[in-house]
N, C-alpha and C positions, 0 to 999 in steps of 0.2 A: 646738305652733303650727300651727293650719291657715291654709296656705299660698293656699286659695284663698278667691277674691273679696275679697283681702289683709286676710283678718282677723288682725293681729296680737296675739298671747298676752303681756301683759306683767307683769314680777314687780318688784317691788319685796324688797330684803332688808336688814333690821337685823342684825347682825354684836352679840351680847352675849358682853363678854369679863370673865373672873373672875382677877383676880390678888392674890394674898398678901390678900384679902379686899374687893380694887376690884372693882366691878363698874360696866362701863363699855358702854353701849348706842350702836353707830355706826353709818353706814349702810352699803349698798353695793348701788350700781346695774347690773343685769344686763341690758341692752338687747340683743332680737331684731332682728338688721339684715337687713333684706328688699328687695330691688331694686323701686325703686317703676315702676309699673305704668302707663304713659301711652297714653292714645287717640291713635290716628295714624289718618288716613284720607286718600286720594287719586282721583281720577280716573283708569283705566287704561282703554286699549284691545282688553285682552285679559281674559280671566277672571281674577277674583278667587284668591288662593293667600298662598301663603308666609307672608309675617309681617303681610298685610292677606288674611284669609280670607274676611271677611263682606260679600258687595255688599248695599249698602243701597238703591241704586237703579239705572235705568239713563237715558242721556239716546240720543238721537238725533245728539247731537252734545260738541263742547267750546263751543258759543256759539250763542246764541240755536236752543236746541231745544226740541224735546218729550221726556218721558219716561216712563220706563217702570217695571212691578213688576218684580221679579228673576225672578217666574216668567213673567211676563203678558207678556213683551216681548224682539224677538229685537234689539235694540238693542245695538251693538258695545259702546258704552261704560258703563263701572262706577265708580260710586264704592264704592268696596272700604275697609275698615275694619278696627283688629284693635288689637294692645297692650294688650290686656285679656284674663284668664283667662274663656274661655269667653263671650265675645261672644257675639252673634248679632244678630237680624233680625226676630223674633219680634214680634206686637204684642199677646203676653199676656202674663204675670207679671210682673217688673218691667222694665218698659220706657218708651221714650218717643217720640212720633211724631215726624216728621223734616219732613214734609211732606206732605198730599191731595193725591192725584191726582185726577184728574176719571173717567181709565177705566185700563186694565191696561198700553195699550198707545197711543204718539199722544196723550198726556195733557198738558196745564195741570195746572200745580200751583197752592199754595196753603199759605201759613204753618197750623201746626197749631194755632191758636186758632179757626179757620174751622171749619165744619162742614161744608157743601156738597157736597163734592166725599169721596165714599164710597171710595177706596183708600187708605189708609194705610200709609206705608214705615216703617219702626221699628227703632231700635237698642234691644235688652234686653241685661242683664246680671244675674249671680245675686242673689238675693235680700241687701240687705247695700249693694249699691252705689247710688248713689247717680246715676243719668242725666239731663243737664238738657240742649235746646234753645234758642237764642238764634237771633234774627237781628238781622245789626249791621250798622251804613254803614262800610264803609269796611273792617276789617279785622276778625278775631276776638279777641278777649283772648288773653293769654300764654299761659294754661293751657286756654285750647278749642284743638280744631284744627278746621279749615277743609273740612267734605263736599263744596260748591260754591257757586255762586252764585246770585241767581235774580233776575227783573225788575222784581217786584214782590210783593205782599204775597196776590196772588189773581189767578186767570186770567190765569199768568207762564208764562215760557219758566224755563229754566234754562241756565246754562252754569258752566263749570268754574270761574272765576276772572274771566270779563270783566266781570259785574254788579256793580254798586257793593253791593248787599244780601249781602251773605256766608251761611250757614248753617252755624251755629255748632257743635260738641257738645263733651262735659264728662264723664267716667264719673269719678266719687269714691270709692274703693275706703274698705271699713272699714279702720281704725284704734282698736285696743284698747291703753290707757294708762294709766296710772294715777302719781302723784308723791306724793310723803310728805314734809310740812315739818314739823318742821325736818330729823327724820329721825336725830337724833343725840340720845341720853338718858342721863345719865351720872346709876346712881344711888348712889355713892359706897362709901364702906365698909360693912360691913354684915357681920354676925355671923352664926354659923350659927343657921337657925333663926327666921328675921326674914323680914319682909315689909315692901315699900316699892309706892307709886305713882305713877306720873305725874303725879298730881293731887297728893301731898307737893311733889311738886318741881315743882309749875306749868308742867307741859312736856308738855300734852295734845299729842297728832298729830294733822296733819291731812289727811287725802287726797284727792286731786285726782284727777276723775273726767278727764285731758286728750287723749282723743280724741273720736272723732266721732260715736259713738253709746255708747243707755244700754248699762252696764255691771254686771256684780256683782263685787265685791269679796272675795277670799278668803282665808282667813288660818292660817298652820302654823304649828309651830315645830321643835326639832331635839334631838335629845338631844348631849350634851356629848363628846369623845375622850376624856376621864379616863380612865372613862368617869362623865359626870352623866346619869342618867336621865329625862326627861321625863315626873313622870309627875302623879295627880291629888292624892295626898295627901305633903308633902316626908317625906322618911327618908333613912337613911343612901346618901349618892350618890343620892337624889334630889331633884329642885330642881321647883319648879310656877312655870309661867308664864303668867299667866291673860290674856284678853281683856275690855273692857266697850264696850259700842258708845252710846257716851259721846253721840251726834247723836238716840238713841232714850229710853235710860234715864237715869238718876241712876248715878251711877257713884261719890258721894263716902262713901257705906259701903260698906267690902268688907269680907266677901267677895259680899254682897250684887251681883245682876245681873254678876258676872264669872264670864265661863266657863275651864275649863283648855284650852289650847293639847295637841294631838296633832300627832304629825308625819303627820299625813295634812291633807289640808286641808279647813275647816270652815268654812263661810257665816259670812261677815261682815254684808255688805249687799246686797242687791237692788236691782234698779231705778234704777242711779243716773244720773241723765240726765247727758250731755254737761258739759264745766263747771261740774259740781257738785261741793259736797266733803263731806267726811262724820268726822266726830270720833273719835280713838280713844283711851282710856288702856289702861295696861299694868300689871301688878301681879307683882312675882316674889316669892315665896320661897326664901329659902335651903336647903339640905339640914342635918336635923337632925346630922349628923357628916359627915363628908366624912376621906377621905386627901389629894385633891385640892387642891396650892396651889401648881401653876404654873396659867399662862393657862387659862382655858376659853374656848371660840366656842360661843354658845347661838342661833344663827341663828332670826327671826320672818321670815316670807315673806309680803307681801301679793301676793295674785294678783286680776290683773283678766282678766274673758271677756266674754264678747258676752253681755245679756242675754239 
């Protein structure tokens, strides 16, 4: 899991158990719990620090002032920012203007749809997140906070909180996700030496790309505690558990377009945007002998990452 710009790593795991000749496919969800990541931002009178590190601007006042760049201006007051891995103030790479200035220092400002006015104050964040500006009458939305105030839309003062025009901001941290319905495949008894498919038993999967950016999907499996071995061709104590990416190919001849499952992980799908889902069937083989007939767990792992 990389912890920053909250990309979160998510798996998804089917649990396939073998008893006295049942072989039963179930799910089991293993969610990354991450402290989510909120923009806070305030007005202080002293320099920017602690858990709001980044000034984003400065005013001359808390009501009806002028203001300033962070560099350009010896202006006591700060709107200082932070609750975001690796913030900043930057107005290159991914970032978003906040406001024009008119000069460095003693400046009118100006909403960032304007052009005029050649200084621009900026909050960035790393590549991944997602930064939007608003200005609203009257208060910010639930999930913006509030940088300050200002008079108007162009050639404004600004203050902390006394202007009816708010300035709004928003940082959207990535989220990586993924779900599997139904997620539970039960493919009954079955002999050694047999093969069954999702497609016999009308129980294709299907996964859900549910976070907020595109995604690839990735797919393992496991070998058994018997021990069942995973491996490409079945034999004694070994069992083949194959993949077909059912949303690309034809998948109703096998072994035709199905590939063998490793216990490392193997490219499922690419690219998959946002709210999208993607088809999957499954195909096992039996072991041509086995000593094996209590329970087995033959774990399939789909993993989602950041495109």
């Amino acid at each position: 899991m990389n912890k920053r710009g909250k990309k979160i790593l998510f798996l998804v795991v089917f649990g396939l158990t073998l008893f006295s000749g049942l072989i039963l496919f179930k799910s089991k969800n293993f969610d990354f719990v991450q402290a989510q990541e909120t923009l806070s931002c305030e007005v202080r009178s002293s320099a920017c620090g602690d858990t709001k590190p980044v000034e984003v601007f400065r005013m001359q006042n808390t009501t009806n002032a002028h203001a300033g760049t962070p560099t350009g201006s010896s202006y006591t007051y700060r709107v200082c920012c932070g609750g975001i891995t690796d913030l900043g103030n930057s107005c290159s790479g991914n970032y978003a203007v906040v406001l024009r200035l008119s000069s460095q220092t003693n400046a009118h400002v100006q909403q960032n749809t304007y052009g005029n006015y050649s200084y621009p104050v900026c909050l960035s964040a790393p590549s991944g997140n997602s930064i939007s500006i608003a200005y609203r009458s009257g208060s910010c939305n639930a999930d913006e906070t509030t940088l300050a105030s200002m008079s108007g839309p162009t050639n404004a003062h600004v203050a902390s909180t006394a202007y009816t025009t708010k300035i709004c901001a928003k940082v959207t941290g990535v989220n990586i996700s993924v779900s599997v319905s139904d997620g539970v495949v039960s493919y009954g008894i079955m002999p050694t030496n047999t093969s069954k498919t999702t497609i016999d038993l009308n129980d294709t999967q299907t996964l859900t790309n549910d976070g907020n950016v595109t995604e690839n999907f990735n797919i393992k499996g496991q070998n058994a505690p018997c021990p069942w071995t995973l491996a490409s061709t079945p034999g004694t104590d070994q069992y083949v558990h194959e993949f077909c990416k059912t949303s690309e190919v034809s998948c109703a001849s096998p072994p035709t377009n199905y590939t063998p499952l490793t216990t490392t992980y193997q490219t499922l799908y690419t690219g998959v945007a946002a709210s999208s889902t993607r088809q999957l069937d499954l195909r096992i083989t039996t072991p041509t002998s086995t000593n094996c007939f209590t329970q087995q767990s033959v774990d399939v792992t789909i993993q989602a990452v950041a495109y």
